[in-house]
BALOKE-132230 format. One line per field, with one value per residue (C-alpha): residue in one letter; x, y, z. Coordinates in pm, 1 decimal, always signed. Layout:
% residues N
r <- [a/...]
px <- [X/...]
py <- [Y/...]
pz <- [Z/...]
% end
This chain:
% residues 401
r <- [x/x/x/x/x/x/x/x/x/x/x/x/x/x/x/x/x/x/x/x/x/x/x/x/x/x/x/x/x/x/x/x/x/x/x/x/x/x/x/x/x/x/x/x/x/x/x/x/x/x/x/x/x/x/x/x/x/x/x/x/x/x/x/x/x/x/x/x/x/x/x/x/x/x/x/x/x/x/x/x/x/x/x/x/x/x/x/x/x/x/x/x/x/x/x/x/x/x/x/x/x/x/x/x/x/x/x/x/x/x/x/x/x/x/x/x/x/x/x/x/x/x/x/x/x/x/x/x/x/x/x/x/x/x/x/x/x/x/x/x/x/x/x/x/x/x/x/x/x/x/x/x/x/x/x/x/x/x/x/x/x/x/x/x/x/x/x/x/x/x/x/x/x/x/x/x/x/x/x/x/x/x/x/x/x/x/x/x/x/x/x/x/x/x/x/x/x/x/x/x/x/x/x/x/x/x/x/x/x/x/x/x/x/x/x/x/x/x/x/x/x/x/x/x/x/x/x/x/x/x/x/x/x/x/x/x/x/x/x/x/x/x/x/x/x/x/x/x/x/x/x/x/x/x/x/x/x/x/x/x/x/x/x/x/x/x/x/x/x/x/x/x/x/x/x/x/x/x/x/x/x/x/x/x/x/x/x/x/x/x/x/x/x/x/x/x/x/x/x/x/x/x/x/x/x/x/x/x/x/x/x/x/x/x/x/x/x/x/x/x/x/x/x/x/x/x/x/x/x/x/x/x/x/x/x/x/x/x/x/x/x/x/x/x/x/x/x/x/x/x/x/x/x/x/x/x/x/x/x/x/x/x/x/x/x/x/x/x/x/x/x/x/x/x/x/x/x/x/x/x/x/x/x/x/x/x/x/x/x/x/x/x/x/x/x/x/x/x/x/x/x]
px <- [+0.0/+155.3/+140.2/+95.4/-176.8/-414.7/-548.5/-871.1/-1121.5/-1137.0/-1268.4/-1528.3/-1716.9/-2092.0/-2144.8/-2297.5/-2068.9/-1757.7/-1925.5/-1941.1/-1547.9/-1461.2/-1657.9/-1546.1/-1175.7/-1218.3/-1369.6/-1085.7/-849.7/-1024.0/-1080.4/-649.4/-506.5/-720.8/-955.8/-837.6/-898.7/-1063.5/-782.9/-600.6/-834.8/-769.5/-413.9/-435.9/-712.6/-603.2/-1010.7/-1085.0/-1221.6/-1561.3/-1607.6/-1439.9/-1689.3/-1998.8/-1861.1/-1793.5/-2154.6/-2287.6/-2102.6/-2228.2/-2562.3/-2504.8/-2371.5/-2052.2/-1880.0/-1851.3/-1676.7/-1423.8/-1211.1/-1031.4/-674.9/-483.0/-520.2/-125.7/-211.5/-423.6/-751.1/-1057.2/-991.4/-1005.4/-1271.0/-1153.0/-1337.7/-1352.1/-1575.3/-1862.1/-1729.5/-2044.0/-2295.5/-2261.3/-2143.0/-1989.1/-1943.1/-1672.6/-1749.9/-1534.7/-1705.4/-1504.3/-1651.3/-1754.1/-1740.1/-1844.2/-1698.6/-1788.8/-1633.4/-1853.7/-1661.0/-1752.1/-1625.3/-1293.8/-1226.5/-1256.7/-1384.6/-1643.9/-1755.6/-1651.6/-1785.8/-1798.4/-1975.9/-1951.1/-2119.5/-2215.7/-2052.5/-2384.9/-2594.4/-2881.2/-2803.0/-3092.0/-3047.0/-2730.5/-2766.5/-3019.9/-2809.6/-2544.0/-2723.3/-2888.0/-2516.2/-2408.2/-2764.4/-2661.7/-2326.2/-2424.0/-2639.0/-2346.6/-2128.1/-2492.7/-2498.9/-2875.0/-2775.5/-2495.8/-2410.4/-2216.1/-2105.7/-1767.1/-1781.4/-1489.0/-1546.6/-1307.7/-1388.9/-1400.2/-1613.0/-1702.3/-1607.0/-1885.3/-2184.8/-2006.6/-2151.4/-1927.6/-1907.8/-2077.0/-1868.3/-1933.5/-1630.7/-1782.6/-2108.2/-2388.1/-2503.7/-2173.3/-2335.3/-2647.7/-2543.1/-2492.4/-2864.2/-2982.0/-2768.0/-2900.7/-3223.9/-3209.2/-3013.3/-3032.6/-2733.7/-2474.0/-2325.0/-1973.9/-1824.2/-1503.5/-1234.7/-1066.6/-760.9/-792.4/-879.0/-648.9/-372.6/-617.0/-535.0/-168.3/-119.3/-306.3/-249.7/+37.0/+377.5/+349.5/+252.8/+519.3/+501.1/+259.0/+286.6/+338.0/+205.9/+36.2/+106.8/-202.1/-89.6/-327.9/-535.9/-542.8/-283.2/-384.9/-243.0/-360.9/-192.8/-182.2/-16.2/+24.0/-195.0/-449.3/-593.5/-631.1/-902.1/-900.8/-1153.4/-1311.5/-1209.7/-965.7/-636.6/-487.1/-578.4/-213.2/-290.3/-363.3/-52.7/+227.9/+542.2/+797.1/+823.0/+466.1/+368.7/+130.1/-52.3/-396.5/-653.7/-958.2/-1177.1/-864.9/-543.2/-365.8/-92.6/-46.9/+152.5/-125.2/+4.5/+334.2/+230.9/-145.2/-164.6/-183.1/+135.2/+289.7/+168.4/+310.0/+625.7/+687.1/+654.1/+860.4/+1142.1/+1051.1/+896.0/+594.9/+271.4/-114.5/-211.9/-526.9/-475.6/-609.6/-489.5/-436.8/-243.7/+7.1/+0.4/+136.3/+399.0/+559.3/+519.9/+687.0/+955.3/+1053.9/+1022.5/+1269.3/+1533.8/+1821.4/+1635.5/+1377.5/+1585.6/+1595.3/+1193.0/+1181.3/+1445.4/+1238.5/+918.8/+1122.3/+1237.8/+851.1/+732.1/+1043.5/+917.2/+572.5/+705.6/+938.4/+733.4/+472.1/+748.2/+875.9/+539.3/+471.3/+792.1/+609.2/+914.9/+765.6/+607.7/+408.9/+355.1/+45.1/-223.1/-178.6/+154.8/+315.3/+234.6/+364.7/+661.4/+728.5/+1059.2/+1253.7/+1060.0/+1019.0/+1403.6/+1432.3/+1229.3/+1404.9/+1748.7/+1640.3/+1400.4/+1707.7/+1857.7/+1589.9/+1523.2/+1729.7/+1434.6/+1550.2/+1306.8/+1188.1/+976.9/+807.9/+616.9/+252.8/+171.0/-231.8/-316.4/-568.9/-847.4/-676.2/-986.1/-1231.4/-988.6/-964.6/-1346.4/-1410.4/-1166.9/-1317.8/-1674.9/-1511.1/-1340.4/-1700.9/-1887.2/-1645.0/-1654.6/-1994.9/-2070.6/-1779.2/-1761.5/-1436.8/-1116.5]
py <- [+0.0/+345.0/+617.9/+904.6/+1123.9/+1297.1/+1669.8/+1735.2/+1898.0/+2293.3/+2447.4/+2657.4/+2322.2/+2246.2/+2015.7/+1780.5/+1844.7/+1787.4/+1467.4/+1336.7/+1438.7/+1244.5/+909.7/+909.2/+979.5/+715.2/+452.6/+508.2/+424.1/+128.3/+65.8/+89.4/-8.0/-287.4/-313.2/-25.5/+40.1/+357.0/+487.8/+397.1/+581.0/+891.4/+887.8/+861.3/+1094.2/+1361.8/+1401.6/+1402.8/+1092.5/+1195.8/+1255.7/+941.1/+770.6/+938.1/+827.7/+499.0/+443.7/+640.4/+357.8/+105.3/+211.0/+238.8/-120.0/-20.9/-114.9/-398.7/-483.7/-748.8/-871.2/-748.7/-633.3/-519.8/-887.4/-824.2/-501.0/-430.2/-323.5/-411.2/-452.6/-236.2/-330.5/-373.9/-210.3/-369.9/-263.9/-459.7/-672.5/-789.1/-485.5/-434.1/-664.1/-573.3/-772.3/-749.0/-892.1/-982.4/-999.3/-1146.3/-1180.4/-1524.0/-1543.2/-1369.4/-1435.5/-1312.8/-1181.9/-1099.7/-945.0/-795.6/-423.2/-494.5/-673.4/-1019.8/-1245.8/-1424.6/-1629.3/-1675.9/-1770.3/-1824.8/-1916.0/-1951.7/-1729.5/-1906.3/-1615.3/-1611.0/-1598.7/-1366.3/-1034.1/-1026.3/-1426.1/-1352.3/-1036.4/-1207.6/-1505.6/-1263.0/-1146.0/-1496.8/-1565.3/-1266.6/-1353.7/-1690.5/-1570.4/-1310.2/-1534.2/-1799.7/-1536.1/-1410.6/-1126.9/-948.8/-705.5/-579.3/-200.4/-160.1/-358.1/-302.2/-424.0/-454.6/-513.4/-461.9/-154.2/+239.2/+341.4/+680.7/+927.4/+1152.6/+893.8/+565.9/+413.6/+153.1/+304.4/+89.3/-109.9/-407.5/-608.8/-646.4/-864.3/-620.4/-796.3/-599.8/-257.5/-375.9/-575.2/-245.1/-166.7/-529.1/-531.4/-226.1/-334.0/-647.3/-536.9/-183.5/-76.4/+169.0/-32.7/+118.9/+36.4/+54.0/-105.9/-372.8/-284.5/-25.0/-248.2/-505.9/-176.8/-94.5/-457.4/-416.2/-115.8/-209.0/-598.5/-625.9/-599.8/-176.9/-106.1/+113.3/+333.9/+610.6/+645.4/+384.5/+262.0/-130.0/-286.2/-542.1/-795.3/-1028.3/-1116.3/-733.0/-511.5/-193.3/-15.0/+199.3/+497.3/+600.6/+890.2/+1012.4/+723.0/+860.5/+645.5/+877.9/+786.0/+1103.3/+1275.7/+1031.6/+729.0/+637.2/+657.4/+342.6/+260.4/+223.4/-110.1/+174.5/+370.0/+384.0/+244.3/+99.0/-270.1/-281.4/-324.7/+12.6/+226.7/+178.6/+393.9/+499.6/+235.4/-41.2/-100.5/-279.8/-156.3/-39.4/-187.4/-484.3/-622.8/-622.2/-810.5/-913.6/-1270.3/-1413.0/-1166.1/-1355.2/-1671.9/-1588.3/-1483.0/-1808.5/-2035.2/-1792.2/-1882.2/-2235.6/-2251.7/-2457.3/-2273.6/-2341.1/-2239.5/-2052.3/-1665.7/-1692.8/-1466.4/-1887.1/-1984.0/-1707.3/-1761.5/-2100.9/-1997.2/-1766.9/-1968.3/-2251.7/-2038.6/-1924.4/-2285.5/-2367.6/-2189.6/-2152.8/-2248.8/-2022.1/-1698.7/-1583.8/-1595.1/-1388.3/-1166.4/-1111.2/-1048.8/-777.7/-606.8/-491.2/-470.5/-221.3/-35.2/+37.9/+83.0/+401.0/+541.5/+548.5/+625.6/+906.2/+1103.8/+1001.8/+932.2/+677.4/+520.7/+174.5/-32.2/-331.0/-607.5/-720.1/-954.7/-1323.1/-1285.5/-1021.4/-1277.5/-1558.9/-1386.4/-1297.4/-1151.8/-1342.9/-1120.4/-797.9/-823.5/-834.6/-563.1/-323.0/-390.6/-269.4/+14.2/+82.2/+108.9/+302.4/+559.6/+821.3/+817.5/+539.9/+331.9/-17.1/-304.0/-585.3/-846.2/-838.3/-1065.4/-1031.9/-1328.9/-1390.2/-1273.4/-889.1/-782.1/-908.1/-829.9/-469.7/-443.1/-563.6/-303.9/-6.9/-113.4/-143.4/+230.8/+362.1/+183.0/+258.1/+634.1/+663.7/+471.5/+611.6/+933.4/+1024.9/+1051.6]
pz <- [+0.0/-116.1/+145.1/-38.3/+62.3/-183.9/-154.3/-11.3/-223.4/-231.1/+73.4/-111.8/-178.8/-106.8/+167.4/-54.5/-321.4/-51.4/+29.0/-362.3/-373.8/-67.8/-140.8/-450.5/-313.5/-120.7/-362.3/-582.3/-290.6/-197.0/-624.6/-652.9/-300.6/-205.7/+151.0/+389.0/+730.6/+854.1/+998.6/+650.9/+463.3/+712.6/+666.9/+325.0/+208.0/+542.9/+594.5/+980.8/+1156.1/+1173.2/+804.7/+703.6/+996.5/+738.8/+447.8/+534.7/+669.3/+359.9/+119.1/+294.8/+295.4/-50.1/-152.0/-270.5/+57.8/+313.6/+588.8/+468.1/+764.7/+1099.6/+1142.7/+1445.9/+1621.8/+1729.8/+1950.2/+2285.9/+2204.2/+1976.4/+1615.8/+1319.3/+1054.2/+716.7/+442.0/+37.2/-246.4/-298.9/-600.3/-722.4/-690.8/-1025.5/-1372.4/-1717.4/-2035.4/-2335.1/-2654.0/-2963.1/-3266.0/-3504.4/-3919.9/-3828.0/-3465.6/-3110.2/-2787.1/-2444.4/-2142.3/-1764.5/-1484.4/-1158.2/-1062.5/-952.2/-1309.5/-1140.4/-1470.7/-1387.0/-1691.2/-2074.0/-2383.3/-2758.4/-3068.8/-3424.6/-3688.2/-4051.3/-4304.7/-4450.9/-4126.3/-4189.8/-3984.8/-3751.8/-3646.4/-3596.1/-3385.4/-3158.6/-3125.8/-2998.3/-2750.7/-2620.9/-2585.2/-2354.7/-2144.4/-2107.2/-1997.0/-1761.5/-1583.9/-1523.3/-1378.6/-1115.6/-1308.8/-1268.0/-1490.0/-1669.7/-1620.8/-1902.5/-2190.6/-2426.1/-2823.9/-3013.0/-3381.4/-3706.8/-3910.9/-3821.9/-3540.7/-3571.8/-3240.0/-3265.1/-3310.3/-3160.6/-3449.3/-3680.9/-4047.5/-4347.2/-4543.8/-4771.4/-4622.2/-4302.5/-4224.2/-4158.9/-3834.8/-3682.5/-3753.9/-3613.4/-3273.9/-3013.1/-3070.5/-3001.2/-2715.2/-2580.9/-2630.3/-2450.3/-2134.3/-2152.7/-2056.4/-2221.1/-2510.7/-2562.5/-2936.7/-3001.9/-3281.8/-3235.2/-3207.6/-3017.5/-2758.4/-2785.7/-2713.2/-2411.7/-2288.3/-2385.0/-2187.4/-1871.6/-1867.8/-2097.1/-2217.7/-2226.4/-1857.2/-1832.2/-2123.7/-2140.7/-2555.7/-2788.4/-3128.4/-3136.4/-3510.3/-3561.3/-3768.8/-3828.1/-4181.8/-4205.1/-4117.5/-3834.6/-3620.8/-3275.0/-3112.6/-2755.8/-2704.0/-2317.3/-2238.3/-2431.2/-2717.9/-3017.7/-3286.9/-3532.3/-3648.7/-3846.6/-3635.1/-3907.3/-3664.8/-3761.5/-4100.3/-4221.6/-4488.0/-4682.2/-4594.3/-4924.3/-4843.8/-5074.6/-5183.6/-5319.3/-5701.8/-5708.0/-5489.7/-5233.3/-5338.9/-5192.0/-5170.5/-5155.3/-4941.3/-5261.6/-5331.0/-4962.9/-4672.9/-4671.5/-4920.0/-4743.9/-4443.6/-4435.7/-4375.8/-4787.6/-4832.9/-4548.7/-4650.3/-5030.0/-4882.0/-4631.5/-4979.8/-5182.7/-4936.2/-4933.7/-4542.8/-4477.4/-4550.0/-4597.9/-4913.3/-4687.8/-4703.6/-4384.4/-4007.5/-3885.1/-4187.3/-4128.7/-3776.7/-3876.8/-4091.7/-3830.4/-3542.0/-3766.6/-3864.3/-3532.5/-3406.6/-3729.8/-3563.9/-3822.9/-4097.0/-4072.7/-4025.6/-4369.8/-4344.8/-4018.2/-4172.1/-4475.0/-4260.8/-3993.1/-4280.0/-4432.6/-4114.8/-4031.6/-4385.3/-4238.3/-3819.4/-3935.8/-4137.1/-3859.6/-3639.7/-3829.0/-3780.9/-3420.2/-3257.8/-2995.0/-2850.6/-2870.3/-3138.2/-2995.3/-3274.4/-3197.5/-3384.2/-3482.0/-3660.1/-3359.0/-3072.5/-3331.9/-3375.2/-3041.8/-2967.1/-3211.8/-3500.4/-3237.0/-3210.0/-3575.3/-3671.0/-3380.5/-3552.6/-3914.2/-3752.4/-3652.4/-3980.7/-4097.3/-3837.8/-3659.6/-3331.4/-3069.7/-3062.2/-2897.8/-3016.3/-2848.2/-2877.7/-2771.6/-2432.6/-2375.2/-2617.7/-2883.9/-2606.7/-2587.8/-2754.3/-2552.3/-2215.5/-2376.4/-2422.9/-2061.7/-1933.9/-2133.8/-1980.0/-1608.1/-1687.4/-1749.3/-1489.4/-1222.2/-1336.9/-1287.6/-963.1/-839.1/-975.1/-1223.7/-1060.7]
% end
């Protein structure tokens, strides 16, 4: 437990307002540090005893608080009681929604996961079957982890989601059930349905559960059957003004046999490292492939190659070396510091590729800059919606720190 102790509120303060500041002071504390005593939450919040005597009654009368043990058995006197938030007085639910599967994430509000699970969606599954099976699914779900209700619920989905109206943008190379899902699930549960892309999320887990919990800006490269990227700059996550921060398949970069236009990465840096340029490249240099241009098939062929060891360097050379092509250029316009390669192929790779690709950034760009492999898993983006549902819940039960 740190000891630092945080400001009181300004003195010019309502009494009501003062008491909003200081449960929500100490909610956070209890949120971050764990169960606290009484006298812990004094020291640490410098409130008197009798107001930290209210508040503590006040939380408990509102369900957010509970005793949750004793301490102070090894001194005279009668024992302090030990105050926790109230795990499960309220639920939230991630989803991943994938072109031809969902899965599904319920936690409590400390983050504790509580139940999982996933199903498989036909390619041509008509959009409303598939919407309502989506939300059966998260029902089901919620009601295995004693959820009563959810409070808020996270969706991460490929495409551009856009800031202003939170909706995902149309686009014929996504199934149309994905546009129409936050609706149905606010109409079933209705609670605040929070959309977000997918890799944006899968940087949210990165940076909270991940290999970048120490870095306040980097860049996440999704490499996967599609090629993305997300940006979090001062721990911010930064979406653009059309919700288009990201989009670099369609990003020019040498080595390609044209340009992307408008309406087609081609000719972009997709076709340097999407998963059938991978796949083309690991049977160009005579490495085991599937002949699938599938995110699995290239999965395959880097895991393979790593697990080649000598064999497969000139492969994983190859591979560094365009991913290097589209990491400095991003690098050259954001200076991040650290490129996470993320997606199928990143976590394939590992740090055999990450290492790679560092050593001819290097080459490339004057800006120092690290790379590393991506930790959270193929379930970042379901991780990263839970914890952008938790954020919002906790903010407003709590009240934002």
């Amino acid at each position: 437990m740190t000891s630092t102790r945080v400001p009181l509120a300004g003195r010019t303060a309502s009494p009501r307002t003062a008491r909003a500041i200081n449960d929500r002071l100490a909610l956070h504390l209890l949120k971050d540090e764990g169960p606290l005593t009484a006298g812990q939450l004094k020291s640490l919040t410098g409130l008197s005893r009798p107001t930290i005597a209210d508040l503590v009654e006040r939380l408990r009368g509102a369900g957010l608080i509970a005793v949750v043990g004793e301490t102070g058995a090894d001194r005279r006197g009668p024992n302090a009681r030990v105050y926790g938030i109230v795990a499960d007085s309220a639920h939230v639910a991630g989803v991943d929604v994938r072109a031809r599967s969902v899965a599904v994430c319920v936690a409590d509000l400390l983050g504790h996961i509580h139940a999982e699970a996933s199903l498989p969606v036909a390619a041509d599954a008509e959009p409303a079957r598939a919407a309502e099976a989506t939300v059966d699914l998260v029902r089901r779900t919620a009601r295995k982890a004693g959820a009563e209700r959810l409070h808020h619920i996270g969706v991460g989905a490929p495409g551009l989601v856009d800031p202003a109206t939170g909706e995902l943008a149309a686009t014929e190379a996504l199934p149309r059930w994905h546009r129409e899902l936050s609706t149905a699930l606010q109409g079933a549960f209705g609670a605040p349905v929070l959309l977000e892309n997918e890799v944006n999320l899968a940087a949210v887990a990165e940076q909270r559960l991940g290999v970048v919990r120490d870095r306040d800006t980097f860049v996440l490269l999704w490499l996967g059957h599609g090629v993305g990227a997300a940006v979090v700059l001062d721990r911010e996550l930064r979406r653009g003004a059309s919700g288009g921060t990201g989009e670099i398949g369609f990003m020019p970069v040498p080595g390609t046999a044209g340009l992307p236009s408008a309406t087609g990465c081609d000719g972009g840096f997709h076709s340097l490292v999407s998963s059938p340029a991978v796949g083309a490249l690991a049977r160009e240099l005579g490495m085991p492939a599937d002949a699938a241009d599938d995110a699995p098939a290239a999965e395959a062929a880097v895991r393979g190659a790593v697990e080649a060891g000598e064999r497969g360097e000139p492969f994983l050379d190859a591979l560094a070396g365009r991913i290097a092509v589209g990491a400095a250029a991003v690098c050259a316009v954001l200076d991040p510091g650290c490129v996470v390669l993320g997606g199928e192929m990143g976590r394939a790779g590992g740090t055999a590729l990450a290492r790679r690709v560092e050593d001819r950034l290097r080459r490339l760009s004057p800006l120092r800059t690290q790379v590393r492999a991506g930790v959270v898993g193929g379930g970042g983006v379901l991780r990263g919606a839970v914890l952008t549902a938790l954020d919002a819940a906790q903010n407003q039960l709590f009240g934002a720190a």
